[in-house]
C-alpha positions as CSV (number, residue, x, y, z in Angstrom):
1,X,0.0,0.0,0.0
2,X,2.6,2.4,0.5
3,X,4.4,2.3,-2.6
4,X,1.2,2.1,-4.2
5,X,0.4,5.9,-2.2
6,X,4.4,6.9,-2.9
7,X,3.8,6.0,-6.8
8,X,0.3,7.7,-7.1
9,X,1.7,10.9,-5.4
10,X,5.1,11.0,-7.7
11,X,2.5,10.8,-10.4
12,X,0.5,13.5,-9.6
13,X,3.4,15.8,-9.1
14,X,4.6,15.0,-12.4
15,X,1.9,15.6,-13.9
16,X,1.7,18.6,-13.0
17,X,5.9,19.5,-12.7
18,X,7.2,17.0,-15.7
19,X,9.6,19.1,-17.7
20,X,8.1,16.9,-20.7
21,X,4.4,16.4,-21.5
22,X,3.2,13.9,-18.9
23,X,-0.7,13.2,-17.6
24,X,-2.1,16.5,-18.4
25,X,-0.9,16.4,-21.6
26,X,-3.2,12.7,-22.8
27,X,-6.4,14.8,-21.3
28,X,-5.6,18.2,-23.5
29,X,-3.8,16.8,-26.5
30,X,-2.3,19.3,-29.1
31,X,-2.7,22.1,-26.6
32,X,0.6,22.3,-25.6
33,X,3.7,22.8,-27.8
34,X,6.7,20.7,-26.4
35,X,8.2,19.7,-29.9
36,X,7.2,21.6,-33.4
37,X,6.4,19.1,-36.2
38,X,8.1,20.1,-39.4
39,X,6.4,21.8,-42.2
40,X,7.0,19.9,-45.5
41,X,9.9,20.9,-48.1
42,X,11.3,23.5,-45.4
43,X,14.7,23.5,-43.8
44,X,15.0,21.7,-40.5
45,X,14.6,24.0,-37.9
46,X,15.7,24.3,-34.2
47,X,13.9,27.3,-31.5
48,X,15.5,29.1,-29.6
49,X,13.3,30.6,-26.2
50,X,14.6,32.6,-23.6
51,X,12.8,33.1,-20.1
52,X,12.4,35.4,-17.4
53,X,13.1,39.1,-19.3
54,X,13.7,41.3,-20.5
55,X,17.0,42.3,-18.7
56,X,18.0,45.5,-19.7
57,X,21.7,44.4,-19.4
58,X,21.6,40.3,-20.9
59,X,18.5,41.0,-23.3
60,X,20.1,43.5,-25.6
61,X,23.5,41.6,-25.9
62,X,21.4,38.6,-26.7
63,X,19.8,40.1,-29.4
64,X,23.4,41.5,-30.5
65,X,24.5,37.6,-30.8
66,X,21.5,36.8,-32.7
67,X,21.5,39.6,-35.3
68,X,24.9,38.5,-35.8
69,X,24.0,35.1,-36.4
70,X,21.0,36.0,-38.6
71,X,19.0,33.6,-36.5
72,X,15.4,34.6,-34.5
73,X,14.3,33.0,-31.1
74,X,11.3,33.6,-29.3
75,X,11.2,35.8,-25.9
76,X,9.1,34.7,-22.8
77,X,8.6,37.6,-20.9
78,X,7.5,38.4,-17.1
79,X,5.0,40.7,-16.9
80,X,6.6,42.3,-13.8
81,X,9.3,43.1,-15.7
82,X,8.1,44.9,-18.9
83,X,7.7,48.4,-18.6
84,X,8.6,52.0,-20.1
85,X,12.1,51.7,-19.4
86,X,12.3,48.0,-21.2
87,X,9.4,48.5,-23.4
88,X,12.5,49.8,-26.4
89,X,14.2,46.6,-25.8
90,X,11.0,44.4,-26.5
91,X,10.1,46.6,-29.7
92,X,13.6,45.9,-30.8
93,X,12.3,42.2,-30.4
94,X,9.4,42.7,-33.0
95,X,11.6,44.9,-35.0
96,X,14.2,42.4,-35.5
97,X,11.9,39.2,-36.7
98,X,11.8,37.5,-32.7
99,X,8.7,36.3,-31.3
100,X,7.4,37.8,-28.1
101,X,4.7,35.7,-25.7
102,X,4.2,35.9,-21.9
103,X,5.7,33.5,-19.2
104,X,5.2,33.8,-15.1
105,X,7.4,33.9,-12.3
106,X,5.3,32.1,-10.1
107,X,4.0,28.5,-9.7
108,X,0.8,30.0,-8.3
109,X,-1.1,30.7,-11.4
110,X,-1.1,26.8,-11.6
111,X,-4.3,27.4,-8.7
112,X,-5.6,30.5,-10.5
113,X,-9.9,29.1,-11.7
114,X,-9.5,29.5,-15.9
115,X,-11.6,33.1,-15.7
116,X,-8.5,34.3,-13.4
117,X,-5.6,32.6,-15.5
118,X,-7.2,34.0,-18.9
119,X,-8.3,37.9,-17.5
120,X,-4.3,37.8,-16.0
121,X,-3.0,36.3,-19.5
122,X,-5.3,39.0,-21.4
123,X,-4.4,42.1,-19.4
124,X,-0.8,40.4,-19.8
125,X,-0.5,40.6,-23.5
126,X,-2.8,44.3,-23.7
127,X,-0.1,45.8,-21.7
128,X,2.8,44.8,-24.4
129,X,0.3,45.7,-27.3
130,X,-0.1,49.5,-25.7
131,X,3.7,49.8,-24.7
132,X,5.3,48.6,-27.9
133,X,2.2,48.6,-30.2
134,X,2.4,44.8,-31.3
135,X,0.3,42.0,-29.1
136,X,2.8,39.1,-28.5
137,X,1.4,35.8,-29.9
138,X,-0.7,33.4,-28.7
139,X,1.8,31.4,-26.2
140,X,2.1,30.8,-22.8
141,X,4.8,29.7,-21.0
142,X,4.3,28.6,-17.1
143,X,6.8,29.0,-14.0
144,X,8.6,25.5,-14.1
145,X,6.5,24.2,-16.7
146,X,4.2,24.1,-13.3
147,X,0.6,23.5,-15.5
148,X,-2.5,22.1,-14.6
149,X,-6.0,21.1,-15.8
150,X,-7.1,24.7,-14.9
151,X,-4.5,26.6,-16.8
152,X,-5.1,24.6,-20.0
153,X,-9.1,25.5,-19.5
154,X,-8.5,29.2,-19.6
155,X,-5.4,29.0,-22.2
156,X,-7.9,27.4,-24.1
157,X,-10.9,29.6,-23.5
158,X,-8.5,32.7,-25.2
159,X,-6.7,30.9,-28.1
160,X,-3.7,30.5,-26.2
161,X,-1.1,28.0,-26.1
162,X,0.8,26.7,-23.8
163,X,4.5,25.9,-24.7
164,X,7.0,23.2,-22.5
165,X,10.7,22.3,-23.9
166,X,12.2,19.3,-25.8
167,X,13.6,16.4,-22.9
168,X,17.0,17.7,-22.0
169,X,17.8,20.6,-23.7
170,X,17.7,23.2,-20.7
171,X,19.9,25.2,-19.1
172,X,19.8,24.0,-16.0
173,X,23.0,22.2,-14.9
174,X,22.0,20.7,-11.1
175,X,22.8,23.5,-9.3
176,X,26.2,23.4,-10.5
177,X,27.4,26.9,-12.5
178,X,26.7,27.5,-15.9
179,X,29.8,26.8,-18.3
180,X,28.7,28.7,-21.6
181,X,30.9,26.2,-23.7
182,X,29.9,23.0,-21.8
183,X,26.6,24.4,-22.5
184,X,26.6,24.9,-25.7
185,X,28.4,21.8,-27.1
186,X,26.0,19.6,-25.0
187,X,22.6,21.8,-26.6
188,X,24.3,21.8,-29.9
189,X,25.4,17.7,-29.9
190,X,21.4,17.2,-28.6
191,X,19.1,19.2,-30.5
192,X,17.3,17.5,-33.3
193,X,14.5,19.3,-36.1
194,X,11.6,20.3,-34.3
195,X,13.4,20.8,-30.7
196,X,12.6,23.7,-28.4
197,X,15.7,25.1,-26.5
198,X,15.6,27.1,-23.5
199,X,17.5,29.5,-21.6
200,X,17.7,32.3,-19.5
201,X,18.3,35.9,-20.2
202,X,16.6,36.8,-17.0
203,X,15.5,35.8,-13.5
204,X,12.3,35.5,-12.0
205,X,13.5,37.6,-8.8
206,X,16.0,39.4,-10.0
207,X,14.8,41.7,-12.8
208,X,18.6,42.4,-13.7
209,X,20.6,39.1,-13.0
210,X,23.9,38.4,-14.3
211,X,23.2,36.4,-17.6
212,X,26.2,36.8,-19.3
213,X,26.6,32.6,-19.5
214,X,23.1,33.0,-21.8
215,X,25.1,35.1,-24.3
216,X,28.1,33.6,-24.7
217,X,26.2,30.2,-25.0
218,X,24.1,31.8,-27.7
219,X,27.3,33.2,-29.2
220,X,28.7,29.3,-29.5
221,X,25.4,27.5,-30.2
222,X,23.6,29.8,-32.9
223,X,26.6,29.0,-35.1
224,X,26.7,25.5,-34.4
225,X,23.6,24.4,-35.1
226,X,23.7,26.3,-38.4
227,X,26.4,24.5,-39.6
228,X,24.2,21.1,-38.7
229,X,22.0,22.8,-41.4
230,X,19.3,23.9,-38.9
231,X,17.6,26.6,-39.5
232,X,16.8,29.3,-36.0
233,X,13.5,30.0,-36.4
234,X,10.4,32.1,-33.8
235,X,7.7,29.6,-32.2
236,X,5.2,32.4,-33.4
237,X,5.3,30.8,-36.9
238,X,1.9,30.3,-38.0
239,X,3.0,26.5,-38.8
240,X,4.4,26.0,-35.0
241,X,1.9,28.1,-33.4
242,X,-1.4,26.3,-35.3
243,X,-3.0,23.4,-32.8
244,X,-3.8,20.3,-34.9
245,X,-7.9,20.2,-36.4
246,X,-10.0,18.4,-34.6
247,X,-8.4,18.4,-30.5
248,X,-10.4,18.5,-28.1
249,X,-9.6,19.1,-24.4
250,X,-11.4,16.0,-22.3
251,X,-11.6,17.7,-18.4
């Protein structure tokens, strides 16, 4: 009986913390984006996502590394953290071919009802359209990849999203520091057509955290994975972005 208890309970914490798509994911199936199927006669294609900006320091060098590189990536921003003084930095986003959607730095909004998780979400993306005059697109990113039954309900209800990451390819290195070129050869030797990356050019506390290992891992990976032949491509692509016909959610 107890294992039965311990295994139930590690399943229902996955299910709800699973850095891959997990239990949730069989009741709300092509509502969350965790891998991009290609489109047809196009280049493979790798994406790029960075969390937790902007950062007026690490956000602008990033987007210095990927203008170099001609490569786009998408930007998940906290709505804490966007404002008049960084509002320039996210219109440079949409200037320079990025994609721009909304992430959280909280594992609260997993216990928001649907009404409260779409009205936040909504007022969310209103406040980027009226400070850089472009809506982000229809993606959602959650604190952790903390999701539940809830969340999908009012992501649903407003035509959002949400988007996880492809199994390993994070920058999180078990508490240990971040080594830009460790990093970015282990990324670069993982990533496959289709993959989501992410990184960090921000953190959730600490609206102007050293990032500098996101940059120079971005410096060494961009180049890398276009010599694999991948192309670096936005998540707000209508072809990554569309939800397959005929989904339903089964709450």
């Amino acid at each position: 009986m107890f294992w039965l208890l311990a295994v139930g309970f590690m399943a229902f914490c996955l299910s709800h913390s699973a850095p891959f798509p997990f239990l949730l994911e069989a009741f709300a199936p092509g509502h969350s984006l965790w891998h991009v199927q290609e489109e047809p006669g196009q280049p493979p294609t790798i994406y790029l996502t960075f969390d937790d900006g902007p950062n007026p320091t690490a956000t602008p060098a990033l987007l210095d590394v990927l203008g170099d590189a001609d490569a786009r990536a998408t930007f998940f921003l906290i709505d804490a953290y966007v404002h008049e003084d960084t509002a320039p930095i996210i219109r440079r986003m949409f200037e320079e071919g990025h994609g721009v959607a909304l992430h959280s730095d909280t594992r609260m909004l997993t216990f928001l009802t649907p009404e409260g998780l779409a009205a936040q979400v909504t007022r969310q993306a209103d406040r980027i359209g009226q400070l850089t005059g472009r809506r982000p697109c229809p993606l959602f990113r959650p604190h952790a990849g903390w999701r539940g039954g809830p969340m999908y309900e009012g992501l649903i209800s407003i035509d959002h999203r949400l988007v996880g990451w492809s199994w390993g390819l994070w920058d999180f290195n078990f508490y240990l520091p971040r080594d830009a070129e460790g990093l970015a050869r282990r990324l670069a030797r993982k990533a496959s057509a289709g993959d989501i990356i992410v990184m960090h050019d921000g953190h959730h506390r600490n609206p102007e955290a050293s990032r500098g290992y996101a940059v120079d891992a971005t410096r060494l990976l961009a180049p890398a994975l276009q010599a694999r032949g991948f192309r670096l491509a936005p998540l707000c692509e209508p072809h990554a972005i569309q939800e397959p016909e005929g989904r339903q959610a089964a709450w």
